[in-house]
C-alpha positions as CSV (number, residue, x, y, z in Angstrom):
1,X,154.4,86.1,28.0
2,X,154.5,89.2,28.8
3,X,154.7,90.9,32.7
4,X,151.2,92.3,32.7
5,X,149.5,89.0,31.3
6,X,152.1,87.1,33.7
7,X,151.2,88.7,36.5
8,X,147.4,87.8,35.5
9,X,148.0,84.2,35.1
10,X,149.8,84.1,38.5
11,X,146.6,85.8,40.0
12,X,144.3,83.5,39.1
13,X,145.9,80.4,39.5
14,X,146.2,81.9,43.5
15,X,142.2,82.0,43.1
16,X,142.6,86.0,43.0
17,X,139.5,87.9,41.7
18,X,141.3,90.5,39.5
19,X,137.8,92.1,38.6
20,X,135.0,92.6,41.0
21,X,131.6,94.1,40.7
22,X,130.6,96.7,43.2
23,X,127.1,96.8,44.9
24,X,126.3,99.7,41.6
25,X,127.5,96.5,39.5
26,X,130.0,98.5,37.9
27,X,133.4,96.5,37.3
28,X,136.3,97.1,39.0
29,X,139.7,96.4,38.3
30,X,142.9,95.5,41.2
31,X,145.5,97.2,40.9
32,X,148.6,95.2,40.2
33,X,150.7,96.4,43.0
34,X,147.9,95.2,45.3
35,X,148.0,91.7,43.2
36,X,151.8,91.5,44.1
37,X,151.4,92.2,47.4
38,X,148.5,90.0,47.9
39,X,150.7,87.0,45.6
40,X,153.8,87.7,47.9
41,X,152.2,86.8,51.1
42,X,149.9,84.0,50.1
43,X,153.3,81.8,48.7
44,X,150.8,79.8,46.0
45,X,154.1,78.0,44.8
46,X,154.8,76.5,48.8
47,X,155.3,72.7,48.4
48,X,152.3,70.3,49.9
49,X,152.3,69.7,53.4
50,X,149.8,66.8,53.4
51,X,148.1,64.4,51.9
52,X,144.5,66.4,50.2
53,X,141.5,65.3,50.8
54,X,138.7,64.8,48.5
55,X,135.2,65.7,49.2
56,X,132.0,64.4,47.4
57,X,128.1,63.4,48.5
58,X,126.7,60.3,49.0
59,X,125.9,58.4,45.9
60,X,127.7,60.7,43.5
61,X,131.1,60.3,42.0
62,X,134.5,61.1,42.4
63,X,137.8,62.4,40.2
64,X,140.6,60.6,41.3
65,X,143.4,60.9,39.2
66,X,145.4,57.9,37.8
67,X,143.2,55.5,39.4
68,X,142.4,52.3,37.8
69,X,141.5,48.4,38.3
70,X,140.4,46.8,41.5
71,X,140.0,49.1,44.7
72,X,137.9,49.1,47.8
73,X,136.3,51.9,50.1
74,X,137.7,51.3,53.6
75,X,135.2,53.2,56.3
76,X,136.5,54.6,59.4
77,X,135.8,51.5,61.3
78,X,138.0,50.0,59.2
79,X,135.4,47.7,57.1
80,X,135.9,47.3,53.4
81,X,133.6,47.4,50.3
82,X,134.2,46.7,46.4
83,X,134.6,50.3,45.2
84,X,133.1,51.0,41.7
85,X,134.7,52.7,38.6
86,X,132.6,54.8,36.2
87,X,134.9,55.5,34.0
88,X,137.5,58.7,33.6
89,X,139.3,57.6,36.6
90,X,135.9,58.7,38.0
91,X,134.2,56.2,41.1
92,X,131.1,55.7,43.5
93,X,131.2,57.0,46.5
94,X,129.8,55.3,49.7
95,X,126.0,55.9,50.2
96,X,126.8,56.2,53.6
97,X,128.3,59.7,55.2
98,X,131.9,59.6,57.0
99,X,135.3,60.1,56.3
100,X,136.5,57.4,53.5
101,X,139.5,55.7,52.5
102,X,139.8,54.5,48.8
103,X,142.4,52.5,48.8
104,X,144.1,50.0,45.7
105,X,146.7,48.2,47.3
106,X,149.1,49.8,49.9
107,X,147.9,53.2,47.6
108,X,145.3,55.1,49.8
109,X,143.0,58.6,48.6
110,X,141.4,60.4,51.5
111,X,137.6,61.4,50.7
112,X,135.2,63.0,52.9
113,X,131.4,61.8,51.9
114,X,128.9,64.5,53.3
115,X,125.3,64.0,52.8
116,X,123.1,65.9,50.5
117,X,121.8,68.3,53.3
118,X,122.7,69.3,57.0
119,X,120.9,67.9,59.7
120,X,117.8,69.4,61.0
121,X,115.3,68.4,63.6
122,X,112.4,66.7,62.1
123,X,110.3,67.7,64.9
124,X,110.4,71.1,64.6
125,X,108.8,73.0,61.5
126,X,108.5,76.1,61.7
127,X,110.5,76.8,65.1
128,X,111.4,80.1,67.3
129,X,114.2,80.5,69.5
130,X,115.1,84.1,70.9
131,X,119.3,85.3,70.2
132,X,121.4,86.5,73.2
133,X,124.5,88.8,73.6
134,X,125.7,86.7,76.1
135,X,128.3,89.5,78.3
136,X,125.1,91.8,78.3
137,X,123.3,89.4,80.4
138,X,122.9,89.5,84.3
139,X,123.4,87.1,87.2
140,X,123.9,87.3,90.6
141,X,127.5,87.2,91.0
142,X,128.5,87.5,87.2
143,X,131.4,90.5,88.2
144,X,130.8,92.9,85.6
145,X,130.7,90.6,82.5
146,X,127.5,88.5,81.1
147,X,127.9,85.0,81.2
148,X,126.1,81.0,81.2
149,X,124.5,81.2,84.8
150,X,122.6,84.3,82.8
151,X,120.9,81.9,80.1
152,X,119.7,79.9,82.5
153,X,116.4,82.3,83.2
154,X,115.9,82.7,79.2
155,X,115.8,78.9,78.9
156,X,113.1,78.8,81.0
157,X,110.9,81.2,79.6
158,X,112.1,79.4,76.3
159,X,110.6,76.5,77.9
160,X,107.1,78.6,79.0
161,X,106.6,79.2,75.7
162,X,107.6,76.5,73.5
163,X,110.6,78.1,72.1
164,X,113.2,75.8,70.7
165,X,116.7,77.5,70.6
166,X,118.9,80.5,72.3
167,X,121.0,81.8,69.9
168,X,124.7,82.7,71.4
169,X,127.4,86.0,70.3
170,X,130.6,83.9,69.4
171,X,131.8,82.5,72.9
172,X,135.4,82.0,71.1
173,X,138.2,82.7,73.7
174,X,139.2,86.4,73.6
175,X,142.8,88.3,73.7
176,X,143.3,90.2,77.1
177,X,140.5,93.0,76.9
178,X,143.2,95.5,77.4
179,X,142.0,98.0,74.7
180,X,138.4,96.5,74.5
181,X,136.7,94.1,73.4
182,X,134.6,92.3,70.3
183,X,133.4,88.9,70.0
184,X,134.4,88.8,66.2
185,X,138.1,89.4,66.5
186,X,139.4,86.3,69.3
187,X,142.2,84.4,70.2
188,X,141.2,81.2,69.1
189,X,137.7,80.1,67.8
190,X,138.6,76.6,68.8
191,X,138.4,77.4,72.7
192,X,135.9,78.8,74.7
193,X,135.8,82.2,76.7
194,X,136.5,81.9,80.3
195,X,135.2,84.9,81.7
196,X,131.4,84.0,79.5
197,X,131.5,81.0,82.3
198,X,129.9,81.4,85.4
199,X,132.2,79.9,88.8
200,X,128.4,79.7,90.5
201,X,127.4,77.4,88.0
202,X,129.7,75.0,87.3
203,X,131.6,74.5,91.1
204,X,128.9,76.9,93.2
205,X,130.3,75.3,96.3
206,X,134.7,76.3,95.3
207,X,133.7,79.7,93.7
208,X,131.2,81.0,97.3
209,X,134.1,79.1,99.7
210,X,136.9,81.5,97.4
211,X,134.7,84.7,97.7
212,X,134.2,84.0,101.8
213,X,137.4,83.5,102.5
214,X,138.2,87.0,100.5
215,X,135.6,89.9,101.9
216,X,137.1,92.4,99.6
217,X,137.3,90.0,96.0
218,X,133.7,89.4,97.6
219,X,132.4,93.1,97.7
220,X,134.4,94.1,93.8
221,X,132.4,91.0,92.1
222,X,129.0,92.2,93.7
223,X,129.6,96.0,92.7
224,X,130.6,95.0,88.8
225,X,127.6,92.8,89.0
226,X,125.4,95.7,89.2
227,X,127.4,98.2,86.9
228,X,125.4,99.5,84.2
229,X,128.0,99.1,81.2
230,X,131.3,96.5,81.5
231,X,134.3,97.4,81.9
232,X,136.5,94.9,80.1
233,X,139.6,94.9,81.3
234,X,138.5,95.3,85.1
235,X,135.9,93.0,85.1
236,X,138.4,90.7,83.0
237,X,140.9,91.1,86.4
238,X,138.0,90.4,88.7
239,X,136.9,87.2,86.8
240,X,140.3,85.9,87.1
241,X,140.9,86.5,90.0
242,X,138.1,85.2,91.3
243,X,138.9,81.4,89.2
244,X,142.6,81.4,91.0
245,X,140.8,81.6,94.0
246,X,138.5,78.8,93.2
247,X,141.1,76.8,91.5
248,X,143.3,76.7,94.8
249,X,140.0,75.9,96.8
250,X,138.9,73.4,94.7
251,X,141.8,71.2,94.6
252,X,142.3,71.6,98.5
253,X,138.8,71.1,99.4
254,X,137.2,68.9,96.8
255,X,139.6,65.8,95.1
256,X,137.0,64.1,93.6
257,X,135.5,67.5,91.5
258,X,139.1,68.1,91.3
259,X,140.0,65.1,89.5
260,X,137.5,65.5,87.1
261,X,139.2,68.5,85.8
262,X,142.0,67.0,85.6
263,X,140.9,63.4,83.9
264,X,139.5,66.4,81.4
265,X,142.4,68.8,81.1
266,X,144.6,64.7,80.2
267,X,141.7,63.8,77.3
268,X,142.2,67.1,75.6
269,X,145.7,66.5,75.1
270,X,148.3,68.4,73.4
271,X,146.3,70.6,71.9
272,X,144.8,72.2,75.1
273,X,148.6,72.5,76.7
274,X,149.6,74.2,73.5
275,X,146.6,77.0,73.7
276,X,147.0,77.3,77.7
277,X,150.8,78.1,76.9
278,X,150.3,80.8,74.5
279,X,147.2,82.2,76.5
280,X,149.4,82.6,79.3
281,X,152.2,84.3,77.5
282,X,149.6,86.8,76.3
283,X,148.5,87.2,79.8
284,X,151.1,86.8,81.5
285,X,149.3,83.9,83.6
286,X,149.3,80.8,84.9
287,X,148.5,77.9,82.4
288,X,146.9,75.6,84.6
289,X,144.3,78.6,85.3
290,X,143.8,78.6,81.6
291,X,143.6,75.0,81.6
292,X,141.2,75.2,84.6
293,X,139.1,77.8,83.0
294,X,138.6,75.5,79.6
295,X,137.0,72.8,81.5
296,X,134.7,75.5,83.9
297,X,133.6,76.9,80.6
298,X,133.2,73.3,79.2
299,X,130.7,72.4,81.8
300,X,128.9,75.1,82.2
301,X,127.7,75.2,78.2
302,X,127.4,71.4,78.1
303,X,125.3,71.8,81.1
304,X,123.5,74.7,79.8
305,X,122.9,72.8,76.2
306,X,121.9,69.5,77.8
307,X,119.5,71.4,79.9
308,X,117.6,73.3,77.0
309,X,117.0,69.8,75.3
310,X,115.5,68.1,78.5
311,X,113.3,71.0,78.3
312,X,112.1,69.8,75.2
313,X,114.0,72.8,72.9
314,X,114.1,70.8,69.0
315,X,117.4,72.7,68.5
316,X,119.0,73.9,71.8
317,X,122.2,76.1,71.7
318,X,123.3,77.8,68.5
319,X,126.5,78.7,68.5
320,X,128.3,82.2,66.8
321,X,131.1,81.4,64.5
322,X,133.6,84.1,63.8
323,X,134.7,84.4,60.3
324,X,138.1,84.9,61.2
325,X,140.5,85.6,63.9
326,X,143.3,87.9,65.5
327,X,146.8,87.6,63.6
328,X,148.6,88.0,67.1
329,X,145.7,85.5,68.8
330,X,146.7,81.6,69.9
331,X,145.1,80.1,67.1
332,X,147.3,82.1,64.4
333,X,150.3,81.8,65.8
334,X,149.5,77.9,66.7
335,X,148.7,76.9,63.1
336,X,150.9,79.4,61.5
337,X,151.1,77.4,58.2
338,X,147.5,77.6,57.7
339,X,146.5,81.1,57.8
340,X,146.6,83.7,55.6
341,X,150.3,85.5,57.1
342,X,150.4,89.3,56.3
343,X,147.0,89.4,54.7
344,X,143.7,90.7,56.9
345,X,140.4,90.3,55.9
346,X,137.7,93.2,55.4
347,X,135.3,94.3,52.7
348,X,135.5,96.5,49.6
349,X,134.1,100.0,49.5
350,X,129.8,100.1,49.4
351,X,127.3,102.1,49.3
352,X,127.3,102.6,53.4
353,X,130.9,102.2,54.0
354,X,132.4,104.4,51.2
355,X,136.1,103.8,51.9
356,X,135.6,100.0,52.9
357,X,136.5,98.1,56.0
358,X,139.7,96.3,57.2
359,X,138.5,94.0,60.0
360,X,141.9,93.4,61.4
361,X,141.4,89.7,61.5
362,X,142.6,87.1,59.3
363,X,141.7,83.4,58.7
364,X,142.4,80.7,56.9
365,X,144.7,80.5,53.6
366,X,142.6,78.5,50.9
367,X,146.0,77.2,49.6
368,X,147.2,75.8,53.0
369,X,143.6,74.7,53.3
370,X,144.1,72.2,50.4
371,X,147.6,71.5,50.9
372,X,146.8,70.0,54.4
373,X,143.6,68.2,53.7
374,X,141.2,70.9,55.4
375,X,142.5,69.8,58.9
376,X,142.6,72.9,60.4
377,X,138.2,74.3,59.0
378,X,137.8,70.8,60.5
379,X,139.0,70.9,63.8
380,X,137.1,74.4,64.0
381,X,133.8,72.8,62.8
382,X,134.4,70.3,65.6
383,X,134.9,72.5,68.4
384,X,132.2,74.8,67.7
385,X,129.6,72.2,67.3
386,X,130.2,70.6,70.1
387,X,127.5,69.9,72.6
388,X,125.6,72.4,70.7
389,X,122.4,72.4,68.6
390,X,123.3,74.7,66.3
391,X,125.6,76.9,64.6
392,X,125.9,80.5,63.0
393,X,128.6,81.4,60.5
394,X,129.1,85.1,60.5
395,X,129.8,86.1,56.7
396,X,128.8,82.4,55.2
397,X,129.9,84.1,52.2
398,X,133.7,83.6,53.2
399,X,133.6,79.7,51.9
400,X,133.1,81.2,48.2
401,X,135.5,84.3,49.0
402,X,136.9,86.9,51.0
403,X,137.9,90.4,50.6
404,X,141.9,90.1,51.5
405,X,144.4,93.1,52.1
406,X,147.9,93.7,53.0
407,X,148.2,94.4,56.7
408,X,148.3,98.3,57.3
409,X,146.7,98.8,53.5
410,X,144.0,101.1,52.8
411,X,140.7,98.8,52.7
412,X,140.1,99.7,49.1
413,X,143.4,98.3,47.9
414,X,142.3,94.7,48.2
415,X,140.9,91.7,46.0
416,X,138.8,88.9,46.6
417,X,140.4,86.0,47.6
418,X,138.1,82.7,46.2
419,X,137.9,79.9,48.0
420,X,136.7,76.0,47.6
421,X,133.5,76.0,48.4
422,X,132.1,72.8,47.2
423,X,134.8,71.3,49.5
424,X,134.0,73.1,52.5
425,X,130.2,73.1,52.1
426,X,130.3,68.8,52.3
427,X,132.6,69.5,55.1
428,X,130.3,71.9,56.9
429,X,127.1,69.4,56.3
430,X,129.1,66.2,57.3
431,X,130.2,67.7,60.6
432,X,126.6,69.1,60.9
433,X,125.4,65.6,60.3
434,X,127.7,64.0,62.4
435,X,127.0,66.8,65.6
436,X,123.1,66.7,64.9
437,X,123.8,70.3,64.6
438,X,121.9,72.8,62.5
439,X,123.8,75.7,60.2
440,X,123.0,78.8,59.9
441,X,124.8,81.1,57.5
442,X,124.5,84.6,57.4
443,X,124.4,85.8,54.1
444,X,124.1,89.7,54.5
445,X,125.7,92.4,51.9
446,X,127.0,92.2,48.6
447,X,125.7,88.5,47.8
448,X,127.1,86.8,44.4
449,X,124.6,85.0,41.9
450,X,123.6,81.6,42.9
451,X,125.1,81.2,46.3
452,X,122.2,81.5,48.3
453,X,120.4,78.9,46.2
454,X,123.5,77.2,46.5
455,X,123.5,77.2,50.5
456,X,119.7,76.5,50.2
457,X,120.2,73.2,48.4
458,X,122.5,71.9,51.1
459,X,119.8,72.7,54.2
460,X,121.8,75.9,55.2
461,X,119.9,78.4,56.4
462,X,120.0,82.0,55.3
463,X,119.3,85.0,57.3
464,X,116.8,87.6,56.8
465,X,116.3,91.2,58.4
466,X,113.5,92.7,58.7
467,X,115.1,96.0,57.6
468,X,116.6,94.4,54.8
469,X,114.2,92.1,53.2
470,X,112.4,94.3,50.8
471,X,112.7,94.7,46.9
472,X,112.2,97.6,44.5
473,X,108.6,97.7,45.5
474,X,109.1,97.7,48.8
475,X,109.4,95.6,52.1
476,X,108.4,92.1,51.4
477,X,105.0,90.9,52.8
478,X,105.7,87.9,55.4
479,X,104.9,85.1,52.7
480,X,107.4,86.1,50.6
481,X,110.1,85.5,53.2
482,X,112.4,83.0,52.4
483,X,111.7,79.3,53.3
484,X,115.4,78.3,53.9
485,X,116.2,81.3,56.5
486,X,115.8,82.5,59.7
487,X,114.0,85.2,60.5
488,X,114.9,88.5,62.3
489,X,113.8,91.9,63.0
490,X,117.2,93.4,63.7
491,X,120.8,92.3,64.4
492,X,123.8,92.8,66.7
493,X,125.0,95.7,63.7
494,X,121.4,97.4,64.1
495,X,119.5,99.0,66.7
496,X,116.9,96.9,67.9
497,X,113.6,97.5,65.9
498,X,112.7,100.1,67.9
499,X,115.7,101.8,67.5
500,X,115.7,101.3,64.3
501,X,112.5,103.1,63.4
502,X,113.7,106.2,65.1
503,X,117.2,106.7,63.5
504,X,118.7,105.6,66.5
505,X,122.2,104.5,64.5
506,X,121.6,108.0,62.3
507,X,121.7,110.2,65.5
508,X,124.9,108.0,66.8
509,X,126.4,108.3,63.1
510,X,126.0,112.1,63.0
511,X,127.5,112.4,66.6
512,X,130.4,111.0,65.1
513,X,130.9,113.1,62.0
514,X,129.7,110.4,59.8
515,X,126.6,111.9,58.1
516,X,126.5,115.5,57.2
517,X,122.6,115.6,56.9
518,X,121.2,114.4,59.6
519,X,117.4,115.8,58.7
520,X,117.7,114.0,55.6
521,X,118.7,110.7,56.3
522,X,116.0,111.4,59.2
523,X,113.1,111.9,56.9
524,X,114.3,108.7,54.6
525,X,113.8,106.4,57.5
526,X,110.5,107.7,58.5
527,X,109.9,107.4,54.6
528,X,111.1,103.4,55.5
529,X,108.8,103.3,58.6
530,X,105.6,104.4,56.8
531,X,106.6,101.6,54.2
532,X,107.1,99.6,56.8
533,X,103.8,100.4,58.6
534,X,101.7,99.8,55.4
535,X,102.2,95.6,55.0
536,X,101.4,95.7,58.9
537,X,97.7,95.2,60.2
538,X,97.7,98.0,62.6
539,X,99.7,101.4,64.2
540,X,101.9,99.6,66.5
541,X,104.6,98.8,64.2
542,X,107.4,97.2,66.7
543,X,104.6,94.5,68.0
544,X,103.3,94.3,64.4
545,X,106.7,92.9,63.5
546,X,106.7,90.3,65.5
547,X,103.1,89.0,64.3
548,X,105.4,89.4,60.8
549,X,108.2,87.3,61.6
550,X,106.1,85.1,63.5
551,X,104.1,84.3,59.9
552,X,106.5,84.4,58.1
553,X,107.6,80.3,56.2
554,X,111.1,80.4,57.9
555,X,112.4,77.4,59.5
556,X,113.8,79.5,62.7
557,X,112.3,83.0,63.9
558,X,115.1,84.6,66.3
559,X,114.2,87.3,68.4
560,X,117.3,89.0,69.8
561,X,116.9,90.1,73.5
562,X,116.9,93.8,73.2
563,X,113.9,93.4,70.7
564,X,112.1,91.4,73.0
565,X,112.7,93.7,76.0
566,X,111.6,96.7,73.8
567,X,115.1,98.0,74.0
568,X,116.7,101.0,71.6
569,X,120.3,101.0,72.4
570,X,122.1,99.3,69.5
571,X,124.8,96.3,70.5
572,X,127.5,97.4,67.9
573,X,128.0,100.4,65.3
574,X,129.6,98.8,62.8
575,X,133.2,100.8,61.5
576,X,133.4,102.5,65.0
577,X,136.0,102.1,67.8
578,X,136.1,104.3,70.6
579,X,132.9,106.4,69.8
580,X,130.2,104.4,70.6
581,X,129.8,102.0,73.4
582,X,130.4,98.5,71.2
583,X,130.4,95.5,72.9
584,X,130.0,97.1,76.5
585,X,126.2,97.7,77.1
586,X,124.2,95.3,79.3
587,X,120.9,94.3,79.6
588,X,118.8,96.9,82.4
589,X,118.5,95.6,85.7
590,X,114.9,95.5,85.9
591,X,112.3,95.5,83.1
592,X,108.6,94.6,82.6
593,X,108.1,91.0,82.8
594,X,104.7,90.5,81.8
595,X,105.2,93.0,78.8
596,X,107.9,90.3,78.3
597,X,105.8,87.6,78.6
598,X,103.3,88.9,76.0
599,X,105.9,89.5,73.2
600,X,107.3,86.4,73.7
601,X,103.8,84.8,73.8
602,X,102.7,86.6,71.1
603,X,105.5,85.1,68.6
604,X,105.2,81.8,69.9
605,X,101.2,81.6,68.9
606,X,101.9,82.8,65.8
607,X,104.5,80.3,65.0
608,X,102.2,78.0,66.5
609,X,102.5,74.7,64.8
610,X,106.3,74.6,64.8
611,X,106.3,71.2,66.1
612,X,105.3,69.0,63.4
């Protein structure tokens, strides 16, 4: 064999992509170096380090090789049942969903039996729900950063109106903010972001007895409650400051509450110690503050969850999931084995991002996945659902495959990396089974044949933008909006609608030496808003959209904040850093409230018959 068609054969046993098709659909070859490169630092010839696990759904059959004669499925209970053989070493799987044994003897065979579709709510039909940015949001006493106690008046307009879910950003625990801050790139997706938790909330009486017995940490956290934008790393400072503070008071002044944490901080075990260690190394903290600030954060989103359902929400809290996370973060250097070392993720050059993006994140290696019987996707799917309603996987696309590079590499000098999907979809609909959690998955960009159908068959919703869905005729009238997707008039990479309309992100691109003709790319968006304008029923086209989305057959209609507040700023421009304000802006400190009212009771009438 030769090098070339060696070097081939070792690519796509790794589950490289060689070939790729641009968004033109032109084909595109990898260059071998970035093949060796890519080979190197995957290892696909590392020796198992576990026993795999199988996944199938219920009723349906099963490979498992060299399997013959008598056998039984053992559940997790530990209860027994005649397992049957079809033939080919092929058997039955359980009708019921859980996590299997079959074994034959002392011989055991791991399989995970997901059901055909992720849980949703029966009650809820066609619902709404409205999506948050959670460190724009303002409380009294929040010290510069957005954070639960800031939900708590969106849940009960939520409630008003008959809304059924608040949407979260990812609430994964972050690295120090020293050099900013994005929800996307954390520490650790398996833990929760302290300074997103409000002290007032979860142990009011500790967090005003630490503030009056310090004047001045008293006066900082009331001035960075009022700042227009955040500043990360002082408000960052502040926050933990202020949960020493509270920390030292509360287990002073209040055993009982104090115990609590602790009985909590003992359940989590090992695995909490192990984070609180490396998030105080980064930080150069105390690990029983990080400790401390798991369980704050804990409580207040359980609270805040529990709350939202009592209300009579169908769905609740939908959680963000990050595809990925930060290669110097706790959960990459914690589960070292399992991610992909030396490799970051990003996306091929397209039509808007002409050199392509390195993210600067990486995730989970597909080998190590298998090798160690998708312990580690589990353990994330566990933690993120947890005492929530929902959950959104940014880039749902990642569980087919991912656009990989060499750390430090141009982003165009990478390949797509496949991954197992069929396993991971049956693990992602188990877990949502099992959490009574729906899945979202958002399924923007370069989108390969079949996959949305795919996702659709499973009861995974897709997402569609108002800016987005349109064909080559033009925007799509609201009934020919997908059934098996949420519904949205902008996201946290656009401007709000309004925004939007305007060039908003066009002005802020040209600012930053990004587009050289301003007046043109000017005119083609008001070419888009008179499109735009035309499937509407009247002049007002930002309250016409939300008659659209609100008739549209989607399970879920989100309405992000800044849409609802009739807001232009854009959250995040997407490929910037320093430029543009990502990440930082906050909600204003006063707005219209019954202009409020009327948007939000304008999408709720028009949804109206969302509970079945």
């Amino acid at each position: 064999m030769s090098r070339d068609a060696a070097l081939q054969a070792a690519t796509r046993a790794a589950g490289l992509m060689p070939q790729w098709e641009d968004v033109s659909g032109r084909q595109c070859d990898v260059a071998p170096e970035v093949l060796r490169a890519v080979l190197q630092a995957l290892q696909p010839d590392a020796a198992d380090a576990g026993r795999p696990l199988h996944t199938a759904i219920c009723g349906e059959s099963v490979v498992l090789p060299s399997a013959v004669g008598a056998a039984c499925w053992v559940s997790e209970a530990g209860q027994a049942s005649v397992a049957r053989q079809e033939g080919d070493g092929r058997w039955r799987v359980p009708s019921q969903p859980g996590y299997w044994h079959w074994q034959q003897g002392q011989r055991r065979i791991a399989v995970a039996v997901a059901p055909e579709k992720a849980w949703w709510p029966s009650q809820v039909d066609r619902g709404w729900g409205l999506a948050a940015q959670v460190y724009s949001l303002r409380s009294a006493g929040d010290a510069g950063i957005g954070d639960s106690a800031g939900c708590l008046p969106w849940l009960q307009r939520l409630r008003q109106q008959g809304g059924q879910a608040l949407a979260l950003s990812p609430m994964h625990a972050g690295l120090p903010p020293s050099a900013g801050y994005s929800p996307y790139s954390p520490s650790d997706r398996r833990w929760l972001d302290p300074l997103q938790a409000s002290l007032l909330q979860a142990v009011p009486d500790a967090a005003r007895a630490a503030l009056a017995q310090d004047p001045g940490l008293a006066r900082a956290v009331e001035a960075a409650s009022a700042a227009r934008r955040i500043d990360w790393p002082g408000a960052a400072d502040l926050k933990w400051r202020w949960l020493r503070s509270t920390r030292q008071y509360l287990q002073q002044a209040q055993p009982d509450l104090w115990a609590e944490a602790c009985q909590w901080q003992a359940d989590a075990g090992a695995a909490l110690r192990d984070y609180c260690v490396l998030a105080a190394d980064a930080r150069s903290g105390d690990a029983q503050d990080h400790a401390f600030a798991q369980w704050v954060a804990q409580r207040c989103w359980t609270q805040l969850h529990a709350q939202a359902r009592s209300n009579g929400a169908g769905i609740g809290l939908i959680a963000d999931l990050a595809v990925g996370c930060a290669p110097d973060g706790a959960e990459a250097r914690s589960q070292a084995s399992a991610m992909l070392a030396g490799l970051e993720l990003g996306a091929p050059p397209d039509a808007f991002n002409t050199q392509g993006q390195a993210w600067g994140i990486t995730s989970f290696s597909p080998l190590a996945l298998r090798r160690q019987g998708y312990a580690p996707f589990i353990t994330l799917l566990r933690a993120v659902m947890a005492s929530r309603g929902g959950v959104r996987i940014d880039h749902i696309l990642g569980l087919h495959r991912l656009w990989v590079l060499p750390q430090g590499a141009a982003a165009r000098d990478g390949v797509y990396l496949q991954f197992p999907l069929q396993d991971l979809l049956n693990l992602l609909v188990l877990e949502s089974w099992r959490h009574r959690c729906v899945v979202i998955g958002e399924d923007l960009g370069v989108v390969p044949a079949g996959i949305r159908q795919q996702l659709a068959a499973r009861g995974v919703l897709g997402v569609d933008v108002l800016p987005f869905t349109r064909d080559a005729a033009g925007f799509l009238p609201s009934g020919r909006w997908r059934r098996d997707a949420v519904a949205m008039p902008s996201t946290h990479d656009l401007p709000p609608l309004g925004g939007w309309l305007r060039g908003r992100d066009l002005r802020w691109r040209a600012r930053l030496g990004e587009i050289d003709d301003l007046p043109a790319a000017l005119a083609k968006r008001r070419q888009d808003a008179a499109a735009l304008a035309k499937i509407m029923n009247g002049d007002d086209v930002e309250d016409e959209a939300l008659d659209l989305l609100a008739s549209t057959p989607s399970r879920l209609a989100l309405l992000p904040l800044e849409d609802a507040l009739g807001l232009r700023a854009q959250v995040n421009l997407p490929g910037t850093v320093g430029g543009h304000p990502n990440w930082r802006r906050r909600l204003p400190l006063q707005w219209d409230e019954p202009a409020l009212q009327a948007r939000l009771q304008r999408i709720s009438v028009g949804r109206d018959g969302a509970m079945a």
